[in-house]
C-alpha positions as CSV (number, residue, x, y, z in Angstrom):
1,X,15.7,-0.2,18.7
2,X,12.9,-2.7,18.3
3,X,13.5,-4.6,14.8
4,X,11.6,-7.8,13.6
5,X,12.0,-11.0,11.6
6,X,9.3,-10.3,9.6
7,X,6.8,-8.0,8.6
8,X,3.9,-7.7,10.9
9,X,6.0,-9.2,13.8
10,X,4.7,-6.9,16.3
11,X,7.5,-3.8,16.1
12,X,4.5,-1.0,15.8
13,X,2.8,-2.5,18.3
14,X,6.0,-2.6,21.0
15,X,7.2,0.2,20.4
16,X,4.0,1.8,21.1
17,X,3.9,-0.6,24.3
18,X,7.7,0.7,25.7
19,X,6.5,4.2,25.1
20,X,3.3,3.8,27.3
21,X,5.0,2.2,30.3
22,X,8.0,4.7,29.9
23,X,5.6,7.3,30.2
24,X,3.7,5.6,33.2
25,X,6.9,5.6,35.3
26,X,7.6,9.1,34.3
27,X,9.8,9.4,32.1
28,X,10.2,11.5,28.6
29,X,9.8,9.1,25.7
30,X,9.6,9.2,21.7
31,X,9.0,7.2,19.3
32,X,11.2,6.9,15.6
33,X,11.5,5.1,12.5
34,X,14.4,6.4,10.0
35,X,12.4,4.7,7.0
36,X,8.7,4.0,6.7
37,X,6.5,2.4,3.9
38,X,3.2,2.9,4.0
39,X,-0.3,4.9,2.6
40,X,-1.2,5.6,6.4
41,X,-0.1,8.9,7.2
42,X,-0.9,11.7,9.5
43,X,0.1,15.7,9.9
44,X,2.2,16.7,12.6
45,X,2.3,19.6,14.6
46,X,4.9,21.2,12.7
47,X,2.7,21.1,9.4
48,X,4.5,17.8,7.8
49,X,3.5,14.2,7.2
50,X,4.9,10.7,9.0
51,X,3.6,7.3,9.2
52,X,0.6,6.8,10.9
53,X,2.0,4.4,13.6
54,X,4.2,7.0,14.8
55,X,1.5,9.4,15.5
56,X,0.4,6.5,17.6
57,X,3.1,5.7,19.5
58,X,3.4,9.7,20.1
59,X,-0.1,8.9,21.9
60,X,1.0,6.4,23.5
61,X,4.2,8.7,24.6
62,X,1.6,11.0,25.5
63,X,3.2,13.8,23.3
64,X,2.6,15.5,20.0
65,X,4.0,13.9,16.7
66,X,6.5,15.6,14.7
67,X,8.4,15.5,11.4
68,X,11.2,14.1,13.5
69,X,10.2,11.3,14.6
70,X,9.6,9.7,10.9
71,X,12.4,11.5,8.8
72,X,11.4,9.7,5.3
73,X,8.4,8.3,4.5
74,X,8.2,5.9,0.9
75,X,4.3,6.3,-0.1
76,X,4.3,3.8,-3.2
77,X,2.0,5.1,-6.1
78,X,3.1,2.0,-8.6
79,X,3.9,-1.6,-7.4
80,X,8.0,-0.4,-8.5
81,X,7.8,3.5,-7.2
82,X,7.3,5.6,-4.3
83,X,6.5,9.7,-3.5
84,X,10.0,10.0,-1.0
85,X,9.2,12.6,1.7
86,X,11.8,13.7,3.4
87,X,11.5,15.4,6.9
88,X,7.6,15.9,6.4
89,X,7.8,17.5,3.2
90,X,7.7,15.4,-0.7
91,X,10.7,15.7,-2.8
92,X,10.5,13.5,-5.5
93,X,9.0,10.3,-7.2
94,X,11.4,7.4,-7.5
95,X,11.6,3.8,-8.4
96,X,12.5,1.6,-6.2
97,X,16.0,1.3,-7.8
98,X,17.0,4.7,-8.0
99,X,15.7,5.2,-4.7
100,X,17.8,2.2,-3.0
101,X,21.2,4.2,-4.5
102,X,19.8,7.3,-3.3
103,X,19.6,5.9,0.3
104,X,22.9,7.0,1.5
105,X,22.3,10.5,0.9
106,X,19.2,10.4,3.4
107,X,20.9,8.7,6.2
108,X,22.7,11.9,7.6
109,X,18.5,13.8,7.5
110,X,17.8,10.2,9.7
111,X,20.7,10.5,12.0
112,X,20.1,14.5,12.5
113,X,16.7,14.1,13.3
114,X,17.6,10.8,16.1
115,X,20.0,13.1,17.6
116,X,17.0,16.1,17.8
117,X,14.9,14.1,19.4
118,X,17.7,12.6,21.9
119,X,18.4,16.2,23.0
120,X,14.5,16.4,24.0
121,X,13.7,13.4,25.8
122,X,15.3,10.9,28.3
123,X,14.7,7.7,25.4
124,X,13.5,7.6,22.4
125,X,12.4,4.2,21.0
126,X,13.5,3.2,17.3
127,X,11.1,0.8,15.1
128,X,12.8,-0.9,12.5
129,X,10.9,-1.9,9.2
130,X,10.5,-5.0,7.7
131,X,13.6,-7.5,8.7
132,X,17.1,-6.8,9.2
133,X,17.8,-10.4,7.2
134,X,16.4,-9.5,3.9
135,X,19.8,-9.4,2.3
136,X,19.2,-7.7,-0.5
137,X,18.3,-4.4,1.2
138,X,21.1,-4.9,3.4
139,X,23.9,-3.0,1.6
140,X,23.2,0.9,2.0
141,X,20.6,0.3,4.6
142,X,19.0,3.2,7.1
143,X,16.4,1.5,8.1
144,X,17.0,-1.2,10.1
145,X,21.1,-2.5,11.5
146,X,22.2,0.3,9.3
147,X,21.1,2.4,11.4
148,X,21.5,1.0,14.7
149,X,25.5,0.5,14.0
150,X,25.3,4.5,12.8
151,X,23.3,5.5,15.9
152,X,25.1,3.0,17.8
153,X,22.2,1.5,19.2
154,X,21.0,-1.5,21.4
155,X,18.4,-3.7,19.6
156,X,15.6,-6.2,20.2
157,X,14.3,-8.4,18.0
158,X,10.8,-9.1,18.1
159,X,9.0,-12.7,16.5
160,X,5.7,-13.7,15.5
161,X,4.7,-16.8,17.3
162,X,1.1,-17.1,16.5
163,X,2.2,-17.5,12.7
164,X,4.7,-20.4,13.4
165,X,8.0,-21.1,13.0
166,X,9.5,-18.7,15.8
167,X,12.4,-20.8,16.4
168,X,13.6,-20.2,13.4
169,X,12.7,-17.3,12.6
170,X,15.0,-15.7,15.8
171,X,17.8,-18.2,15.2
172,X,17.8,-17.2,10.9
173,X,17.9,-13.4,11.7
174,X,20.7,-13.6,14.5
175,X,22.5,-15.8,11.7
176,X,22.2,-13.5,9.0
177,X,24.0,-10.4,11.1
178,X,27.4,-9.7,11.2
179,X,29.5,-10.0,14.3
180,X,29.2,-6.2,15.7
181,X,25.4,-6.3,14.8
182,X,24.7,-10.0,16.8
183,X,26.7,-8.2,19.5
184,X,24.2,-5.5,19.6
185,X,21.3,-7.7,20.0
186,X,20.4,-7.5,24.0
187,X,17.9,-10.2,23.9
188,X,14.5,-10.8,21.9
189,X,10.7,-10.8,22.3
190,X,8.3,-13.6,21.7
191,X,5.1,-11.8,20.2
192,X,0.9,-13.3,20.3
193,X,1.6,-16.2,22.5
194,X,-1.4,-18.7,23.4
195,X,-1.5,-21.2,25.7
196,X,0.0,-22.4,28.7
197,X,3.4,-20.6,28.6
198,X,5.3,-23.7,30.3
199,X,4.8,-25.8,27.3
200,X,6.8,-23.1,25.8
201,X,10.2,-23.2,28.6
202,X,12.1,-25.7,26.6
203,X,12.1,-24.0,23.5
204,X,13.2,-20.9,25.6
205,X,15.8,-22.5,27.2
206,X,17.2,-23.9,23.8
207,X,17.2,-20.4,22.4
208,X,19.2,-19.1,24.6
209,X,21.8,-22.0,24.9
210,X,22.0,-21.8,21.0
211,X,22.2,-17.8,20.7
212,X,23.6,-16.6,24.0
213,X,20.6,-14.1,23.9
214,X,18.3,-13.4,26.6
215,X,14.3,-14.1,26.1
216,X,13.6,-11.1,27.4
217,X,9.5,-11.7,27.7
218,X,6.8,-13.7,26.2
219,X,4.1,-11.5,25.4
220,X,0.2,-12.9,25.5
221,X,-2.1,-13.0,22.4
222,X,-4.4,-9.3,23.4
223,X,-7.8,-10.4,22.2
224,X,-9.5,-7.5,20.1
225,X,-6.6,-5.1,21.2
226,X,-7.1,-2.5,18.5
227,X,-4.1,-0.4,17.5
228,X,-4.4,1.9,14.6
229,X,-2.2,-0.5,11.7
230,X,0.6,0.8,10.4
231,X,-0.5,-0.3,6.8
232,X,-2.2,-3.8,6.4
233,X,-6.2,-3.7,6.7
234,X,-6.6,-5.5,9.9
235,X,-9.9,-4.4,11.5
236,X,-11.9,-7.1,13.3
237,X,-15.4,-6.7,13.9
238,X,-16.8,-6.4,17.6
239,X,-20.0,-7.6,18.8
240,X,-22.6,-5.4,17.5
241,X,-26.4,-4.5,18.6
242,X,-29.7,-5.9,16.8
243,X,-29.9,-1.8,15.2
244,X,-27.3,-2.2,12.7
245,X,-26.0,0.2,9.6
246,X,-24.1,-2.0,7.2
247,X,-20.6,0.4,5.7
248,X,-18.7,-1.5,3.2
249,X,-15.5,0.4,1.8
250,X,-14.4,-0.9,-1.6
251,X,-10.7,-1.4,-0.7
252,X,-9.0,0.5,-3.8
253,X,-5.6,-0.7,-5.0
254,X,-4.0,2.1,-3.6
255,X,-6.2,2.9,-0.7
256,X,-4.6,5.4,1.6
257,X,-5.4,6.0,5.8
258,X,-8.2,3.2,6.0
259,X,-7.7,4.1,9.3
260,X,-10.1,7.1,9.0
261,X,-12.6,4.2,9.4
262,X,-11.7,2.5,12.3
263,X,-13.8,4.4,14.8
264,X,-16.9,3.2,12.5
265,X,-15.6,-0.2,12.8
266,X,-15.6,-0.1,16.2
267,X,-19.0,1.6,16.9
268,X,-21.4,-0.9,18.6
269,X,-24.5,0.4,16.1
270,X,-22.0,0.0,12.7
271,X,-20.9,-3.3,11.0
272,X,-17.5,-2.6,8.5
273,X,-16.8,-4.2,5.5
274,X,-13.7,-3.9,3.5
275,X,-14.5,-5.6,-0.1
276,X,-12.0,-5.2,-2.8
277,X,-14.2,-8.0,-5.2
278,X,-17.0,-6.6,-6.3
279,X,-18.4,-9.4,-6.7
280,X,-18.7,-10.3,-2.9
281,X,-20.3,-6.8,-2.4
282,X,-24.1,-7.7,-1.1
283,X,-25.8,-4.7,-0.6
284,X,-25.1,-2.0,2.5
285,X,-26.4,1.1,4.0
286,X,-23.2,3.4,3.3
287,X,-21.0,3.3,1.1
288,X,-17.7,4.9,1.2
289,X,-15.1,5.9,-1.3
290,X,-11.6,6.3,1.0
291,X,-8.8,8.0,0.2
292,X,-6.1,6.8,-2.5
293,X,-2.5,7.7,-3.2
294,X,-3.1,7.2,-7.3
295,X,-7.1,9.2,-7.7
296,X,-7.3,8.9,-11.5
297,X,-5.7,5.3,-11.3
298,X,-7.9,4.2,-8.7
299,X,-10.8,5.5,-10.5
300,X,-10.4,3.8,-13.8
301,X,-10.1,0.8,-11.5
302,X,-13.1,1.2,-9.9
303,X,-14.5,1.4,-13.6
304,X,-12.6,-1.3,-15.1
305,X,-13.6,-3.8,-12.0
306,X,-17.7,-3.1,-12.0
307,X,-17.3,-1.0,-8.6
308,X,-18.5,2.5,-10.6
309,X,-21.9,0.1,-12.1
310,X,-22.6,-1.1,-8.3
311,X,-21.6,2.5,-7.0
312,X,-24.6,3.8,-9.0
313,X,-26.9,1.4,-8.6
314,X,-26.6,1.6,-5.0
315,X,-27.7,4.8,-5.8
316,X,-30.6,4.8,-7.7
317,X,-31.7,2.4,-4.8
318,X,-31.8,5.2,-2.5
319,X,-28.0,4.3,-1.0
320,X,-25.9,7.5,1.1
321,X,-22.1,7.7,-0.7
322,X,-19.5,9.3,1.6
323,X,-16.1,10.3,-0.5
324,X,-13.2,11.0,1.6
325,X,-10.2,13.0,0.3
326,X,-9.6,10.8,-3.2
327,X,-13.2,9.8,-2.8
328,X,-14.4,13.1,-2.5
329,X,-12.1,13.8,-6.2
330,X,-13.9,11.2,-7.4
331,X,-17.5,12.5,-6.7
332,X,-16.7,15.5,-8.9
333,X,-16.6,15.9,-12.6
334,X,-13.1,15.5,-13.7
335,X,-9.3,15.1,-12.3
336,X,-7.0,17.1,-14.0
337,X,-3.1,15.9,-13.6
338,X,-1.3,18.4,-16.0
339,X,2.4,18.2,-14.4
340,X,1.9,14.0,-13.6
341,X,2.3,14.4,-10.1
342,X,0.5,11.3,-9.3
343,X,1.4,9.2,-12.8
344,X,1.0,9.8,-16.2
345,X,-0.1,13.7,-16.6
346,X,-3.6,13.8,-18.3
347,X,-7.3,13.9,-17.1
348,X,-10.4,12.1,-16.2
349,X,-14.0,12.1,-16.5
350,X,-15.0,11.3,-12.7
351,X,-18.5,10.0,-11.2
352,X,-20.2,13.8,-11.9
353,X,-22.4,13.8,-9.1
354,X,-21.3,16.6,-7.4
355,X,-20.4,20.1,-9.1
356,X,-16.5,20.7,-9.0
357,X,-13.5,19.8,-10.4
358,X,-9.9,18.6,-9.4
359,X,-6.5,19.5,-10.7
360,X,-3.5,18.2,-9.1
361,X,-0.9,20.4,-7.9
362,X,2.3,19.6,-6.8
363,X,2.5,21.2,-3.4
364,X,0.7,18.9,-1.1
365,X,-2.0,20.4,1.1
366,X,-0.8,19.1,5.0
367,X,-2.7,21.0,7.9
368,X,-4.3,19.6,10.8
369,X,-8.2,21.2,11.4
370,X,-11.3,21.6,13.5
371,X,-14.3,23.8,13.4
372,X,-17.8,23.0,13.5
373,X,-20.7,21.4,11.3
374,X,-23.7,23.8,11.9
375,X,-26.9,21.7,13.0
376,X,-30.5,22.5,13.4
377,X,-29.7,21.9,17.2
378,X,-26.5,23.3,18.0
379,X,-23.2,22.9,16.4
380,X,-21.1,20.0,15.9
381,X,-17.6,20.0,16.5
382,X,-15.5,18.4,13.6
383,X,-11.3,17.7,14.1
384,X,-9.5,16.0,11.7
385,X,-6.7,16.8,9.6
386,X,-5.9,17.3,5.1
387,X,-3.5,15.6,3.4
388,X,-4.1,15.7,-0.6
389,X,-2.1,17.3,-4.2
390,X,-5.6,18.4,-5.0
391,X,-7.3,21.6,-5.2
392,X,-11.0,21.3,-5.8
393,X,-13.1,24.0,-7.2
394,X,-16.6,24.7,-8.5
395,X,-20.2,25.3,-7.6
396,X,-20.5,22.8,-5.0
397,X,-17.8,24.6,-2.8
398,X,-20.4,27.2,-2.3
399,X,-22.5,24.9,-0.2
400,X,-20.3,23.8,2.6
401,X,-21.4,22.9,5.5
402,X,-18.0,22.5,7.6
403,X,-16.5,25.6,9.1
404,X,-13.0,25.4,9.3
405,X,-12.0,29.3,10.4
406,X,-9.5,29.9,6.8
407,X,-11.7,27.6,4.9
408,X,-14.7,26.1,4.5
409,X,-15.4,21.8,3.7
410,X,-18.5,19.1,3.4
411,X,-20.7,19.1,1.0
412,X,-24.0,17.4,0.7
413,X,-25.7,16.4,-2.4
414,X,-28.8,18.7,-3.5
415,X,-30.7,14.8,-3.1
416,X,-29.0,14.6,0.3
417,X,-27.9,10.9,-0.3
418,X,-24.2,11.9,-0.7
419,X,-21.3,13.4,1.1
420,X,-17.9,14.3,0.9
421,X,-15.2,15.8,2.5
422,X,-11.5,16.0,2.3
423,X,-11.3,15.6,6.4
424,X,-9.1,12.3,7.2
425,X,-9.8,11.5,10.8
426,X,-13.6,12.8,10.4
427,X,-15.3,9.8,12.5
428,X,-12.8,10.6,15.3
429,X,-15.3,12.8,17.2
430,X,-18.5,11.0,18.6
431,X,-21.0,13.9,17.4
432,X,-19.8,13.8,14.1
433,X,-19.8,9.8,14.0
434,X,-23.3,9.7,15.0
435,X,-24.3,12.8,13.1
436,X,-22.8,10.9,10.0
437,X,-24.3,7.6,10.6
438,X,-27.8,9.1,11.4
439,X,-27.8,10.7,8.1
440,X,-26.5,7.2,6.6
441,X,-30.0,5.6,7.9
442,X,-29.4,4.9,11.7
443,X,-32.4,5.8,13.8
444,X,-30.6,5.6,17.1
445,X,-27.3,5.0,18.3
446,X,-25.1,4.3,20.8
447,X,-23.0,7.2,21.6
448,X,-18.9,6.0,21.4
449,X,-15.7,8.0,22.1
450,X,-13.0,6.5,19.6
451,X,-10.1,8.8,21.7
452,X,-11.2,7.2,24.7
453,X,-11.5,3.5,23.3
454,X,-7.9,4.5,21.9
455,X,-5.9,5.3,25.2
456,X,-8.0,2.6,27.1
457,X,-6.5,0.5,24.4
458,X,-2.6,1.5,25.1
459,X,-3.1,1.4,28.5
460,X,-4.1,-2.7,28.4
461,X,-1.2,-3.1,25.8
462,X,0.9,-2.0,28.3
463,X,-0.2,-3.5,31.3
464,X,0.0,-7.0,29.2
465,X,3.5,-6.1,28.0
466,X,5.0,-5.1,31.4
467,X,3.7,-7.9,33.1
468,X,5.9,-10.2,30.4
469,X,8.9,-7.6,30.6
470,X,9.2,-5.3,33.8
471,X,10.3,-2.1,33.3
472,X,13.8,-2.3,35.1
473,X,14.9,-4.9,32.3
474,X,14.0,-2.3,30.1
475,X,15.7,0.2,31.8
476,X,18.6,-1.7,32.1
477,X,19.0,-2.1,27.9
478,X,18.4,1.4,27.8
479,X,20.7,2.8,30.2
């Protein structure tokens, strides 16, 4: 199990690493996490929802994700509650109270669906969340040395360096444990180091004098090593041609899998902004409204803020609007929330631009798809995947351009300067990304494979991470 001191230590990240070189030396791997946080979330095989950083570390295992390997997910709507899903499937809203007395009751689902996978492959690699100090959280914990002492299971712990204070950090931790939890450390991980690494040695040496732990590796600062985030907005801009399209995304206050945007972000021909002030927005090419756990919420917000006055005045200027999944809700005329299932039951006038309207339902939609986009030159192959409460009907559903085999999706504005889907993941494919970015005002463009960029992308994580920890010391924690 790979816990950290802090948030944003480099867990995801590692345990995606371990995966990879386990695989490379052929062995069966898979990734876990007993308890995740976050609005990034993908569909499994098996028709439920996880955390999107272990479908990544499923790539990076080179398998398929399933409900297993992230047995409750906490999606917060309010900044004191959370949807709790619960082996891929929601069962209830609760605040954060409630749900931290309610946590017992989940640990046997956790445990079960460890020992599932442990049937199936030779390891599986645990991430914890968060820290294992935060004492507060540490009475009726399953997500971090709650569950290792349950699953009895060896742990490293993983530090920051490049944020300071790593000393401490490692040396706090270890001190907050109790005894049969320090004795199940095996050694720790220095994370984002730069610089000559024997400036480090004595501060290595002193660790280990003070803890009796092992430094197991110190692992290099990856420059522009993109890995999807679990959570946190964290895309970094790459060198980009003189032909530019300029997408700013108007970072909503509940803002759900930004990572539908990262192959865009990464496209030599496209330059990203995420802007949740709208008073630094400038101007752009595209506009895009993203997805949102809270759509009427998020909607008011954009009101409220001056996003919806700058929204259609991009517009009238002759500005393309993409709306994915919430965004998409948004375009239409109305979001109906009889039962609450997102908040406060009730409805909402919307944008109007496009002609349907959206009513909540409690049974989420989760299915993975791919069909095609019909083009005047041949057809374009579209793969992506639906997570969304809502069901969208009208007029506009008529005109779909998207061919999904059960269903149809996409639609364009009769002006052709707006379009929306419900497809997360719909910049994946490189015909569709330039398809889309062509529409959005890009004359030519540089053809890029996001699926390639992403596995090119494990594969130097790993190589960086094994050369700091071979795999025989991992072997030997493991075994």
């Amino acid at each position: 199990m790979v816990q950290g001191t802090t948030s944003d230590a480099g867990k995801s990240i590692m345990v995606a690493a371990i995966c990879r070189i386990l695989k490379n030396h052929g062995y069966k791997v898979a990734p876990f996490k007993p308890q995740n946080m976050a609005l990034n979330s993908a569909v499994t095989a098996d028709g439920g929802e996880i955390g999107r950083a272990q479908a990544v570390q499923a790539m990076a295992a080179g398998i398929e994700p399933t409900t297993d390997m992230n047995p409750v997910l906490l999606k917060p709507n309010t900044d004191i509650g959370a949807q709790v899903i619960v082996n891929g499937k929601a069962v209830a809203n609760m605040d954060a109270s409630y749900y931290h007395h309610h946590k017992p009751k989940l640990l046997q689902a956790v445990l079960d669906a460890h020992a599932r996978l442990s049937k199936q492959y030779d390891f599986v690699i645990v991430e914890g969340a968060g820290s294992p100090a935060e004492i507060n959280l540490r009475d009726r914990d399953i997500a971090n040395m709650g569950f290792a002492e349950a699953a009895d299971c060896p742990v490293i712990i993983v530090a920051d360096i490049d944020r300071g204070g790593v000393f401490a950090h490692l040396m706090g931790t270890l001190d907050c444990l109790s005894e049969s939890e320090k004795n199940r450390v095996k050694g720790f991980i220095i994370n984002r180091f730069r610089g000559d690494i024997s400036l480090l040695q004595s501060g290595l040496d002193w660790l280990e004098e003070k803890t009796g732990k092992p430094v197991l590796g110190v692992i290099p600062y990856i420059e522009n090593l993109h890995i999807e985030a679990e959570d946190a907005i964290q895309i970094k801009q790459q060198n980009h041609s003189e032909q530019t399209l300029k997408v700013v995304v108007p970072v909503l206050p509940r803002i759900s899998n930004h990572t539908d945007f990262d192959a865009l972000a990464l496209h030599p021909n496209v330059h990203l902004e995420f802007i949740k002030d709208p008073k630094q927005f400038s101007g752009c090419d595209l506009l895009i409204l993203p997805g949102t756990k809270n759509v009427r919420q998020d909607f008011q917000w954009l009101v409220d803020s001056g996003w919806k006055h700058l929204i259609e005045k991009h517009l009238r200027y002759g500005g393309k609007v993409i709306g994915i999944c919430g965004g998409l809700q948004m375009l239409g005329h109305a979001i109906h929330d009889p039962n609450g299932v997102e908040g406060q039951s009730g409805s909402t006038n919307a944008f109007g631009y496009l002609d349907f309207e959206t009513t909540l339902d409690e049974q989420k939609q989760l299915i993975n798809v791919q069909g095609h986009i019909i083009h005047q030159n041949a057809p374009i192959h579209v793969k992506g995947y639906e997570i969304h409460a809502g069901i969208s009907q009208g007029p506009a559903f008529d005109q779909c351009v998207i061919d999904l085999g059960d269903h149809k999706d996409g639609i364009f504005s009769e002006d052709n300067q707006i379009f929306a889907s419900y497809i997360h993941g719909i910049f994946d494919e490189p015909e569709m990304l330039n398809h889309l970015i062509r529409w959005a005002g890009l004359k030519s463009t540089e053809t890029f494979d996001y699926h390639r960029h992403q596995q090119a992308e494990l594969e130097r994580l790993a190589k960086e991470v094994e050369k700091a920890i071979p795999v025989g010391t991992l072997l030997s924690i493991l075994n």
